[in-house]
GULO-641916 format. One record per residue (C-alpha): x, y, z. Coordinates in steps of 0.05 Angstrom, whole numbers, padded with zeros to 5 digits, always signed. Layout:
XYZ
...
***
This chain:
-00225-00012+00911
-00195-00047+00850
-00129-00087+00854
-00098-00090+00792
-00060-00165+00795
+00015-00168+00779
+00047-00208+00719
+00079-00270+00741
+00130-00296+00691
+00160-00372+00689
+00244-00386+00672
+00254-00438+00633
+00318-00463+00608
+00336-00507+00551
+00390-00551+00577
+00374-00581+00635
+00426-00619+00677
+00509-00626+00676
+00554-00579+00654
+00544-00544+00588
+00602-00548+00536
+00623-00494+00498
+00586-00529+00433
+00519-00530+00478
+00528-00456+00487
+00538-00439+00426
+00472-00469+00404
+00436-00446+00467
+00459-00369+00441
+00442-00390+00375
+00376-00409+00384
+00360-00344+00423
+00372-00293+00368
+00343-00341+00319
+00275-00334+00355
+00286-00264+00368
+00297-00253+00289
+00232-00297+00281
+00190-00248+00327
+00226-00184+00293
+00213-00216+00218
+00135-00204+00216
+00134-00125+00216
+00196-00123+00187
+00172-00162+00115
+00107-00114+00118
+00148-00058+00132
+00194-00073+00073
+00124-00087+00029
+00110-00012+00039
+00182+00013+00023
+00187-00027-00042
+00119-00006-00063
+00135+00064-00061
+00207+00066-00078
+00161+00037-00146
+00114+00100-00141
+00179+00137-00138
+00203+00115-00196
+00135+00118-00237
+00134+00197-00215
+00199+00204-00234
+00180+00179-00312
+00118+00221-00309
+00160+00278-00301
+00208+00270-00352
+00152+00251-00402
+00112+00316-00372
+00166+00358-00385
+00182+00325-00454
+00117+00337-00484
+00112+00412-00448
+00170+00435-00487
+00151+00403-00551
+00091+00443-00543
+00119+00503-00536
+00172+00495-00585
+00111+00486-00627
+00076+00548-00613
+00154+00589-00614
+00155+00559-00687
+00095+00602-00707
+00032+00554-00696
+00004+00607-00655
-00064+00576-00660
-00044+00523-00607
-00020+00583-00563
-00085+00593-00516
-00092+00515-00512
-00009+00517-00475
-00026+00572-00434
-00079+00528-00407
-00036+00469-00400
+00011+00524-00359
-00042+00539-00311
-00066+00473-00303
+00006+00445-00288
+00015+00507-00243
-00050+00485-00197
-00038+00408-00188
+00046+00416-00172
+00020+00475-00116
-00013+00416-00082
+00052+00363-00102
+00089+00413-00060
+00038+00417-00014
+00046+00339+00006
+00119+00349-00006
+00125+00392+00045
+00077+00350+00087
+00110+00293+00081
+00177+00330+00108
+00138+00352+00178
+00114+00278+00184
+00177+00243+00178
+00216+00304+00215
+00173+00298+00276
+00165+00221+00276
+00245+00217+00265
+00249+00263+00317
+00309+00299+00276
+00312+00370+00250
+00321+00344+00178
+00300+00280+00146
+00300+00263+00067
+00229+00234+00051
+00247+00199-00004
+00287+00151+00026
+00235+00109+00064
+00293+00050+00070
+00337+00095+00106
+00287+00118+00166
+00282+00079+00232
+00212+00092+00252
+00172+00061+00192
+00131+00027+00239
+00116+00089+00290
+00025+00094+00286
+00026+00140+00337
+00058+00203+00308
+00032+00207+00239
-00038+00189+00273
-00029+00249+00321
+00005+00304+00264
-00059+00281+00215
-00122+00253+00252
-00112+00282+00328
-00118+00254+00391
-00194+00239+00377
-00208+00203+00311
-00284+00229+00321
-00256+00292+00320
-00201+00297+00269
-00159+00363+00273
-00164+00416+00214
-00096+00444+00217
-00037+00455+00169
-00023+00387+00135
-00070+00355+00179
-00106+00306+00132
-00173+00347+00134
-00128+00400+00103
-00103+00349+00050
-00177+00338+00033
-00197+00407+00029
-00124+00424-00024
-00145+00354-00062
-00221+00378-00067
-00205+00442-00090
-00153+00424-00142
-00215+00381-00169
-00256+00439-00175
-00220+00485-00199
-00195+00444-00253
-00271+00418-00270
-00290+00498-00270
-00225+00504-00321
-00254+00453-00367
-00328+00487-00364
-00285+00552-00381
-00259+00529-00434
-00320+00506-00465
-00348+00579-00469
-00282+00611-00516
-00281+00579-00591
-00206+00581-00577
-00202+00526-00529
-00262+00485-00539
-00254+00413-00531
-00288+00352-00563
-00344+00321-00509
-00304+00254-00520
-00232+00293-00488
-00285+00321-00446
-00317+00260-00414
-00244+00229-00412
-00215+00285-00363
-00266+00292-00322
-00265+00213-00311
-00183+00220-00297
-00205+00288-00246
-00239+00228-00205
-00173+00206-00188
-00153+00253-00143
-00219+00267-00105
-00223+00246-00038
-00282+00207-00033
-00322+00175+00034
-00334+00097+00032
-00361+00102+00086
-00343+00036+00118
-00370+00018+00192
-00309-00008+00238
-00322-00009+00315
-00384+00028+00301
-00349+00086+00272
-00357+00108+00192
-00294+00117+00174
-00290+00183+00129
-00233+00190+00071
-00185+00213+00122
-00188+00162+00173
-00187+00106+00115
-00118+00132+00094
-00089+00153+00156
-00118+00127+00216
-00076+00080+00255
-00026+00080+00199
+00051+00062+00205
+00099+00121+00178
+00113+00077+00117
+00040+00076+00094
+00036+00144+00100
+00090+00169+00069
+00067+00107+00008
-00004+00137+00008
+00021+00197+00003
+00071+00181-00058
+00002+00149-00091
-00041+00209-00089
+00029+00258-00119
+00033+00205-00172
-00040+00202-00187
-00037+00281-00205
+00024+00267-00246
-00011+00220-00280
-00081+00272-00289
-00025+00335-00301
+00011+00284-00364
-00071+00274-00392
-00088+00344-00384
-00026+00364-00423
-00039+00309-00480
-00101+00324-00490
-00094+00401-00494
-00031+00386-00544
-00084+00338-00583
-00133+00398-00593
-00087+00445-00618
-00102+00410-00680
-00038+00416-00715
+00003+00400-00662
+00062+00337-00674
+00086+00301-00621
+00158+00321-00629
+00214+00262-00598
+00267+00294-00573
+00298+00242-00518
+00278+00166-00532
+00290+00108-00496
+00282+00035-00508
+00248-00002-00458
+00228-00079-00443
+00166-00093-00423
+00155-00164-00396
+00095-00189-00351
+00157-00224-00303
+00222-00230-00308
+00222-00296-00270
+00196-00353-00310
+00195-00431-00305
+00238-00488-00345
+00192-00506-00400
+00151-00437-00401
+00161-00385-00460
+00188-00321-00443
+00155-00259-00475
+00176-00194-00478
+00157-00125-00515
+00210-00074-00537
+00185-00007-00546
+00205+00060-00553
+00184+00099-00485
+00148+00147-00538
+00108+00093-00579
+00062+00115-00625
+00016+00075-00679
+00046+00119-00728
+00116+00082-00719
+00117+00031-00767
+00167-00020-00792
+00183+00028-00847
+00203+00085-00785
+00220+00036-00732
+00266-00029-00728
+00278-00073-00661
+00341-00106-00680
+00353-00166-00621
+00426-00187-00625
+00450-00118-00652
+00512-00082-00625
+00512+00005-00645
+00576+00033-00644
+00580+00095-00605
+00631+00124-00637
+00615+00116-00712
+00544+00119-00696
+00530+00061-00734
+00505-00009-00724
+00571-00061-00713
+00523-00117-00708
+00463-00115-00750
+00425-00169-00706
+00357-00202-00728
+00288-00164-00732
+00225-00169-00695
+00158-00160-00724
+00136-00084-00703
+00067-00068-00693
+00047+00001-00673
+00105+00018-00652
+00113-00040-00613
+00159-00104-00620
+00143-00170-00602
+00194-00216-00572
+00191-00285-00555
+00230-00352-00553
+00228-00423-00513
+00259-00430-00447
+00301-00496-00427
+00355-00493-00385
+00347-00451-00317
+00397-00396-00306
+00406-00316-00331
+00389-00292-00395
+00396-00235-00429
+00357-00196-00480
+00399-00134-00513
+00392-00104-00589
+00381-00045-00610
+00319-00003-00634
+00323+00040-00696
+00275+00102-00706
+00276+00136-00766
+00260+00210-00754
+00220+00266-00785
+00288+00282-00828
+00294+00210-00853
+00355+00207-00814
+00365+00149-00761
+00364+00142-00686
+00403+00083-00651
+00367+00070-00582
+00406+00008-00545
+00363-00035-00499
+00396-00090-00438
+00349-00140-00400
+00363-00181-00354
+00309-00239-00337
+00312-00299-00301
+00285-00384-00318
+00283-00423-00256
+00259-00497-00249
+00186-00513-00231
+00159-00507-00158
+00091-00502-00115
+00090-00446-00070
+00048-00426-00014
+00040-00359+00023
+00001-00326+00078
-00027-00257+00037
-00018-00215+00104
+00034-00241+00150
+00085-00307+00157
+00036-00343+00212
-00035-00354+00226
-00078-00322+00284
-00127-00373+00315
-00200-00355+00315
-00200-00312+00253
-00197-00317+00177
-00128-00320+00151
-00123-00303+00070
-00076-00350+00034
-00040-00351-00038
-00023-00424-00068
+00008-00431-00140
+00041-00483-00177
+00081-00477-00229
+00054-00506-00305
-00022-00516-00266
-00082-00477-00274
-00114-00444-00210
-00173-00486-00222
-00131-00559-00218
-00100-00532-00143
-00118-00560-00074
-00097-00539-00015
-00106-00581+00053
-00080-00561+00124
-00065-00599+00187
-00059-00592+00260
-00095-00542+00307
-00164-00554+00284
-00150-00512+00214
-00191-00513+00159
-00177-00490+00085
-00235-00456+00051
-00223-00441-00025
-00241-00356-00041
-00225-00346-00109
-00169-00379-00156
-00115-00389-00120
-00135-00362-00071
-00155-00396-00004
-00185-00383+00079
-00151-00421+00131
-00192-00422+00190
-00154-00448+00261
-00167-00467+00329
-00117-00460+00377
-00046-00445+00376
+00012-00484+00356
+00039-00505+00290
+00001-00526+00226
+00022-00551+00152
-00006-00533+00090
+00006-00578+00019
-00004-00560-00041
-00037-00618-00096
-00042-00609-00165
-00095-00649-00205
-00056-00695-00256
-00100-00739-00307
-00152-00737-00249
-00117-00751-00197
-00084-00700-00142
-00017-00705-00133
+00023-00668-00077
+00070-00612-00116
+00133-00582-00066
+00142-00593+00002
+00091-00584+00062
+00094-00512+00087
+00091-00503+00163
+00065-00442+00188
+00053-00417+00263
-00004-00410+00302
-00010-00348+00348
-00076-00340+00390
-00099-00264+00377
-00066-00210+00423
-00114-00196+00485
-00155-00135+00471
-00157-00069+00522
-00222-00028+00527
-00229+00031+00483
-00278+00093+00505
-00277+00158+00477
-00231+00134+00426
-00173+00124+00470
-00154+00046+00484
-00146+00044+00559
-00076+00016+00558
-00063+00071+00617
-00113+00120+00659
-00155+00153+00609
-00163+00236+00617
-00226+00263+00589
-00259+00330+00598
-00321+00338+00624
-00350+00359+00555
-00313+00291+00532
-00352+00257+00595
-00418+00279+00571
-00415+00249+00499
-00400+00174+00522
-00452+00128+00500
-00413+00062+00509
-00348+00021+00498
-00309-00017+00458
-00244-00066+00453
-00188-00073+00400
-00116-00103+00403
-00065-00057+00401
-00029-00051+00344
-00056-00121+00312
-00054-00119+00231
-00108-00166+00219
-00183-00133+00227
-00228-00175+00288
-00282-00163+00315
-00291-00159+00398
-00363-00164+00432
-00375-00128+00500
-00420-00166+00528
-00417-00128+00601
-00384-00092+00641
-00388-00045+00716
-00379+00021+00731
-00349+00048+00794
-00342+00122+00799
-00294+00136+00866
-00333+00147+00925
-00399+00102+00900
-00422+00032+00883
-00410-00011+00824
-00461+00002+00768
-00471-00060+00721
-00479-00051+00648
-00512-00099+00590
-00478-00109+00518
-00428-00048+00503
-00479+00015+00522
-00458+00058+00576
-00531+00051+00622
-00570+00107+00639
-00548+00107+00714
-00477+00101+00684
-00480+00155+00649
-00514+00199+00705
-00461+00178+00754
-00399+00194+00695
-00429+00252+00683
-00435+00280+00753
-00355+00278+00769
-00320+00329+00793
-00253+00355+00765
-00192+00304+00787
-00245+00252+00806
-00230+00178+00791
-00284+00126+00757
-00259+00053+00740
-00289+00008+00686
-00279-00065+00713
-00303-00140+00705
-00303-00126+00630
-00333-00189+00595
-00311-00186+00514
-00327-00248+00466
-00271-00267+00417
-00279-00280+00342
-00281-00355+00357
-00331-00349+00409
-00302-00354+00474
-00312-00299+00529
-00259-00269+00567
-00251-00211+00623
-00202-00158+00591
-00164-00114+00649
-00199-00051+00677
-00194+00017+00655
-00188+00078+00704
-00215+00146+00685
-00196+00208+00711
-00237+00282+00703
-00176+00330+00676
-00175+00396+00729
***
């Protein structure tokens, strides 16, 4: 008989003698929900990672659509104007836009079950991932896409085996379209527009990395949405609907293209500011392109003017501040000027397009960027602490240094720093506790410490639980007997730990209810394990116990047992 132990738990307190005043409770509460904000802050930054990457898809798909259906009804304005010869290649861009938006509603309406039956509400707007309490929920979306069995994954409605089949039939009936096409002199393409769309087709195409984790190859489906919180599912998601917008806005350029006489007609511009950050240092020039959202090499100065300084007057329709020019190349001009003092600044003008008619358009641009004063920084790539025994990924940067002239050192807990790539760095630790990272910058030779130390904490990795039959035993484990039969062995993994580690089974005993314990070498289920697993009866009990796992750092620890039970 096994006896499972009971947790013991310790009080401590944090003022220790006399009477408290109200000024000692106040701090005493104090620190409380400051460590319970601590402990919340780790899932809550990731979770927030996820949310502002694809509110970002979200608005890239919302551009591609606009400039989708921009183009679509120039096109077709184009063929209504009597080019009839472009006619067969729009009805093609009609079909083709018709295929990849059945699938976009396809995941659009997947996405709705997902977040209805992880919200647990009867209706739920998906495209408001800020506004949802269960961003963090693995279980659900694992269970609506993969199953209960990640060996097994389901092949239902919106299951993601389903998603692979509507993904890998889009591809090939778009792939058969372009072979089509080929055969009627109407609609032939050139083999570079070819070659170009059948590259872009690879996009969407679910494809097998086949990566081993836990012994398992994980297929395209478990590699997306395995084990995945709600908001990377729902972000995934968002990717693969914005990676057909993107293939559905290439289709449709390149039919327009081969029409031959087809013009890109502009009929809704906007300026935009392009700028690789709007957040740059004291000292450090700003740059900045201002194009049309339309550019084209065919816009030059003589049809286009980017006027910074300039005011147009929305009423007269003329310029009330003429403003200074920028050179224009390609539709494109080029802004930039010296930063000193730190603060707000702001880039507005006006861009002036000159149309087919010779008459001119007044497009107003407004930026907004930011010049702060120089600083080092420091940041752990996947969480805000360190987990002893494994490799933690680390960022370091320094404002006005290269990469290459960085050093990073650590203290405390037996860490080391190990440099990856440019600025980028492995910090290795020991034990648990707290640890400080520095940042030096080489200066005529010499490294000199840039910005204050960073302290970081050090959590020892979250005990594993044994995992068999792909179910971690974190309660009794119900197989069938079918299930029963197709054991080979075990496993361990933490629940619900980000980083990826690796746990050994070095051995472990097998007690089915009624016989003696049965030991077992490494993380194979032995053959008179198996015999005596596979000879239990409906509602019998089996317990896995004295499991021996080795960490990532090398020590070995006994992980508590798991009970099986035969399902009647």
């Amino acid at each position: 008989m096994i006896n499972q132990k009971p947790l013991t738990y310790t009080k401590t307190t944090t003022m220790s003698s006399g009477k408290e005043t109200p000024r000692q409770k106040m701090i005493g509460m104090m620190y409380l929900v400051l460590t319970a904000l601590l402990a919340l802050n780790v899932s809550k930054e990731i979770l927030q990672g996820f949310v502002m990457v694809d509110e970002s898809i979200g608005k890239s798909k919302v551009i591609l659509d606009e400039n989708n259906s921009r183009v679509q009804k120039a096109f077709e304005a184009y063929v209504n104007d009597g080019n009839f010869e472009a006619k067969p290649y729009l009805l093609k861009s009609i079909e083709t836009q018709k295929s990849i938006r059945i699938v976009d509603a396809y995941i659009d309406s997947m996405k709705v079950m997902i977040t209805r039956k992880t919200e647990g509400v009867a209706k739920q707007d998906t495209s408001q991932l800020r506004f949802m309490e269960k961003l963090d929920d693995f279980d659900t979306p694992t269970y609506l896409l993969i199953g209960s069995d990640e060996t097994k994954p389901i092949d239902t409605k919106y299951s993601a085996k389903d998603l692979r089949l509507q993904l890998t039939t889009l591809h090939t009936d778009l792939l058969g379209l372009i072979d089509n096409m080929q055969k009627d002199t109407k609609t032939k393409l050139d083999a570079e527009s070819i070659t170009t769309l059948k590259q872009k087709l690879g996009t969407i195409k679910p494809t097998d990395r086949n990566i081993i984790k836990e012994g398992v190859k994980l297929n395209w489906e478990l590699e997306n949405f395995y084990h995945m919180p709600m908001a990377a599912v729902i972000t995934n998601l968002d990717k693969i609907q914005a990676d057909m917008k993107n293939l559905e806005s290439e289709f449709l350029h390149t039919f327009a293209a081969a029409s031959s006489k087809f013009t890109f007609k502009f009929n809704k511009l906007y300026a935009k500011v392009i700028s690789p950050s709007a957040y740059v240092l004291a000292g450090q020039p700003f740059k900045a392109d201002v194009v049309l959202g339309a550019s084209s090499s065919e816009l030059t100065p003589e049809k286009m003017q980017v006027l910074v300084g300039a005011s147009y007057d929305t009423i007269t329709k003329k310029l009330s501040i003429p403003g200074s020019s920028l050179t224009v190349n390609d539709g494109i001009g080029k802004y930039e000027t010296t930063t000193s003092s730190v603060g707000q600044k702001d880039l507005k003008g006006v861009v002036v397009y000159k149309n087919a008619r010779g008459e001119n358009e007044y497009y107003p641009f407004d930026y907004t960027y930011t010049v702060a004063p120089p600083f080092s920084a420091v940041a752990a790539d996947n969480m805000n602490i360190f987990y002893a025994g494994i490799e933690n990924p680390v960022s370091a940067s320094c404002a006005g240094f290269s990469p290459a002239d960085l050093k990073v050192t650590v203290t405390g807990c037996g860490a080391v720093a190990t440099p990856s790539t440019a600025g980028k760095y492995v910090i290795t630790v020991k034990s648990a506790g707290t640890c400080s990272v520095t940042v030096a910058a080489k200066v005529n030779g010499v490294y000199q410490q840039q910005g204050p130390v960073k302290t970081f904490r050090v959590k020892d990795i979250p005990p594993p639980y044994l995992k068999i039959g792909g179910k971690l035993a974190t309660s009794t484990i119900e197989l069938t007997r079918n299930e029963v039969r197709t054991l080979g062995g075990v496993g361990a993994e933490s629940v619900g730990f980000m980083f990826p580690v690796n746990f050994v089974v070095k051995s472990f005993e097998v007690s089915v209810q009624g016989g003696g314990d049965i030991s077992c070498q490494g993380n194979n289920l032995s053959p008179a394990a198996k015999t005596a697993l596979n000879n239990m009866r409906a509602g019998q009990v089996a317990y896995i116990d004295n499991i021996k796992v080795r960490k990532p750092n090398g020590d070995i620890v006994t992980i508590p047992f798991a009970k099986i039970k035969i399902k009647a």
